[in-house]
N, C-alpha and C positions, 0 to 999 in steps of 0.2 A: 712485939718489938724484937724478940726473939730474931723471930722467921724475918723480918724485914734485914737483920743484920748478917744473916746465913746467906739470904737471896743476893745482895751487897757483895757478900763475900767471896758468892760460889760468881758472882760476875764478873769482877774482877780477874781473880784465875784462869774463867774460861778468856777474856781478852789478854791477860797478858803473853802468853804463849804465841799469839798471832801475831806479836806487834813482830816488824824486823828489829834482827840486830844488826843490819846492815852500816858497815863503811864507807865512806868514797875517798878514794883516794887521786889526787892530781898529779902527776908526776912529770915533772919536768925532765927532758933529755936530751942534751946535745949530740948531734951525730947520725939523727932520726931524720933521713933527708930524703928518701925514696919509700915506697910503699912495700917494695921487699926488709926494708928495716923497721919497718913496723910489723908486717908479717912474724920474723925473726922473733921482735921482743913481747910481744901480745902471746906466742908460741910459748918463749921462759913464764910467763906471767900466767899462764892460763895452768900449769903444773905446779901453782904453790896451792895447795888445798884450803879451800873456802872460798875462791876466786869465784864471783859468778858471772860478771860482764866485764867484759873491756870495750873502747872506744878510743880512735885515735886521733887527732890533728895532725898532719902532717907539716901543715904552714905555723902553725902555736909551738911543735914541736913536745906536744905533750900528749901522756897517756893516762886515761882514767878509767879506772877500776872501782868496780863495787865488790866488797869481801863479806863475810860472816865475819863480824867483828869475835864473835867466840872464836872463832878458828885461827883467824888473820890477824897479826898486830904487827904493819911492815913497819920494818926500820932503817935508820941511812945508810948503814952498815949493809944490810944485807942487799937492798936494791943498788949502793955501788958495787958490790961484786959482782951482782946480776946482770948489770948493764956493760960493767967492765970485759965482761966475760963475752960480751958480746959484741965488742968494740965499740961502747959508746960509752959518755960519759951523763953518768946523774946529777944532777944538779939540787933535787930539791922535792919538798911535795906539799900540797896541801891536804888539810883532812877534812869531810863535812860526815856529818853523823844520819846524813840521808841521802840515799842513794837518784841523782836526776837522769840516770842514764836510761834513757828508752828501753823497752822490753820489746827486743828484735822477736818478733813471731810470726 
């Protein structure tokens, strides 16, 4: 019973480390109307550490982001001054606790 509850246990451990902590984040922005203004804001986005994918809509006018949820916890605060800084305005975001962005490779 022992060993069945140690093997259980040492299983767990070895899976949990592998799971992601991955975010997604949706971010809505007005102002994002040519492909150099996505360029621009995926550029600030790609420098806040833990950032690992970005994707953009030009016609939705949104940008999505996958982070390391340890690393990453954006807030409205900071992504308007990000985007403000850029001449655009934030509008908003959604969160999903799985990241569906393609793994460009």
């Amino acid at each position: 019973m022992k060993k069945l509850l140690l093997t259980t246990g040492l299983l767990v451990l070895s899976v949990a480390p592998s799971q992601a902590s991955e975010m997604q984040y949706t971010l809505r922005v007005d102002g994002i109307t040519c492909p150099f203004c996505i360029a621009t804001s995926e550029k600030a986005l790609k420098k806040i550490d833990g950032v690992n994918q970005i994707s953009s809509d030009l016609k939705k006018g949104t940008i999505t982001l996958c982070a390391d949820s340890k690393k990453v916890s954006l807030t409205d605060e900071q992504l308007t001054k990000l985007f403000l800084e850029k001449g655009f305005t934030y509008k908003g975001m959604e969160k999903a606790e799985q990241c569906t962005i393609p793994n460009k490779s």
